[in-house]
N, C-alpha and C positions, 0 to 999 in steps of 0.2 A: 482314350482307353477303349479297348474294342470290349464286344460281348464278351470273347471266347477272355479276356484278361478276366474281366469281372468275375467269370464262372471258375475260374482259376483260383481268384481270390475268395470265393465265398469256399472253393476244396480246402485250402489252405485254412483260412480260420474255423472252419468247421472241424478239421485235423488239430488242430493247436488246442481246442476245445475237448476232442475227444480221447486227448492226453490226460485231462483230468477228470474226464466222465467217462471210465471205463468200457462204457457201453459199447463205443463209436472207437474204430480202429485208426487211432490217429494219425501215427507217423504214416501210414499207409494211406490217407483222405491226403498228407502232404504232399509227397512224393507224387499222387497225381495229379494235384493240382501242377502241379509243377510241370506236369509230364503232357497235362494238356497245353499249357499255356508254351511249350516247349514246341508242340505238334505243331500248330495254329501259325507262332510265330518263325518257325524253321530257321535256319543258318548255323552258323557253328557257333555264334554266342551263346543261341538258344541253346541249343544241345549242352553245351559247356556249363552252364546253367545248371541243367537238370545233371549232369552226371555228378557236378562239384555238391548240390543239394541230396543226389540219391547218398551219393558216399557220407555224408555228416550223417543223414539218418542210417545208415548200416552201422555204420560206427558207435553213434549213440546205442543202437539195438544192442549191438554187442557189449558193450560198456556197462549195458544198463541189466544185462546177464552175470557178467562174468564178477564185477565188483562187488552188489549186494551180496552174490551167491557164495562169494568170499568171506565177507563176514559173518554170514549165516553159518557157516562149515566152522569158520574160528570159535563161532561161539557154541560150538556143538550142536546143532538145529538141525534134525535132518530135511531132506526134501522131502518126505513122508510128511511131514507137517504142514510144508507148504500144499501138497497135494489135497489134504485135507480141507485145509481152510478154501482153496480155491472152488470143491466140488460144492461146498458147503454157503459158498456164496452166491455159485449158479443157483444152488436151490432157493437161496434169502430172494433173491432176484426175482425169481415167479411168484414165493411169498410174500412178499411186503415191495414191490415194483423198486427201482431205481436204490431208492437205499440197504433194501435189503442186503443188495452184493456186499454192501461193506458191513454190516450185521453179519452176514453169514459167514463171511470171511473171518471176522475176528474170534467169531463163535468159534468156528473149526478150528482154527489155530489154538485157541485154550484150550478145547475139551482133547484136542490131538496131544497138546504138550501135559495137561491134567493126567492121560493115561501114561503119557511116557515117565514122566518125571516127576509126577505129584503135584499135591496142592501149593506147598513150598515154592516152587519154582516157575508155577504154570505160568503166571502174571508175569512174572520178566522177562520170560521168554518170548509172553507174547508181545510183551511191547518190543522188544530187541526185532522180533519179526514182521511187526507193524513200522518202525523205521528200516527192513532194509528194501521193504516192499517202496516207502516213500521215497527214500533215495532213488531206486529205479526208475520212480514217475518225474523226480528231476532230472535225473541225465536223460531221459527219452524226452521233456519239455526242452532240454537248452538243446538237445540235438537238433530237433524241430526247431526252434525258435533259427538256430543261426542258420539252417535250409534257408526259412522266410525270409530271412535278410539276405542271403544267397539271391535268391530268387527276384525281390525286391529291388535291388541294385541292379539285377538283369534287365527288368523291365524298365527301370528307369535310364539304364545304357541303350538300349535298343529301341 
């Protein structure tokens, strides 16, 4: 296993990682891993490799869009709310470091659905919006995930 693999694999789990720590921009730490280990080792398997693992994570991205944002609209949620919670989590983030984002986040989503809809309904919604956000961070993890296995097989073919 050369350097440039290694370095390859440490983008790679570092991406798989920042799938579920919002911080770190995962699918994209993937894809370059990929992309490096892809440069390094050239040919057309290489290549084949990385376009067969870019396209699972576009895919996933898009998936990981269009499905939650699906449900959200079915269940009456506008995207005002999500914008809310999101702004509200950058701010939890500088206050309270790393956990914050997900404090600010849920914060904004209640007090967002509290003004639209009441105290009634604020709580369901938020959790309704708390699972489509989760579903999203699963189709972007299996998207990622089967890149890595993409990828992985390459390396082990080549």
């Amino acid at each position: 296993m050369t350097a440039t693999t290694l370095i390859a694999a440490l983008l790679v789990a570092v991406g798989l990682v920042g799938i579920l720590v919002p911080v770190l921009p995962g699918s994209v730490l993937v894809v370059a891993g990929v992309l490096v280990w892809a440069w390094a080792e050239g040919g057309a398997a290489a290549w084949t490799v990385f376009a067969v693992a870019t396209a699972l994570v576009v895919a996933g991205a898009v998936v990981k869009y269009v499905v939650p944002g699906r449900r959200l609209q079915v269940a009456g949620i506008p995207a005002s709310t999500q914008a809310v919670g999101v702004v509200l989590g950058v701010v939890g983030f500088f206050v309270v470091p790393v956990i914050g984002l997900f404090l600010g986040f849920v914060l904004g989503i209640y007090l967002a659905e509290l003004l639209r809809v009441g105290s009634a309904q604020a709580w369901p919604s938020t959790v309704h919006s708390l699972k489509a956000v989760g579903l999203s961070i699963v189709v972007e993890l299996v998207a990622a995930v089967a890149a890595t296995v993409v990828w992985v097989a390459g390396v082990v073919v080549t």
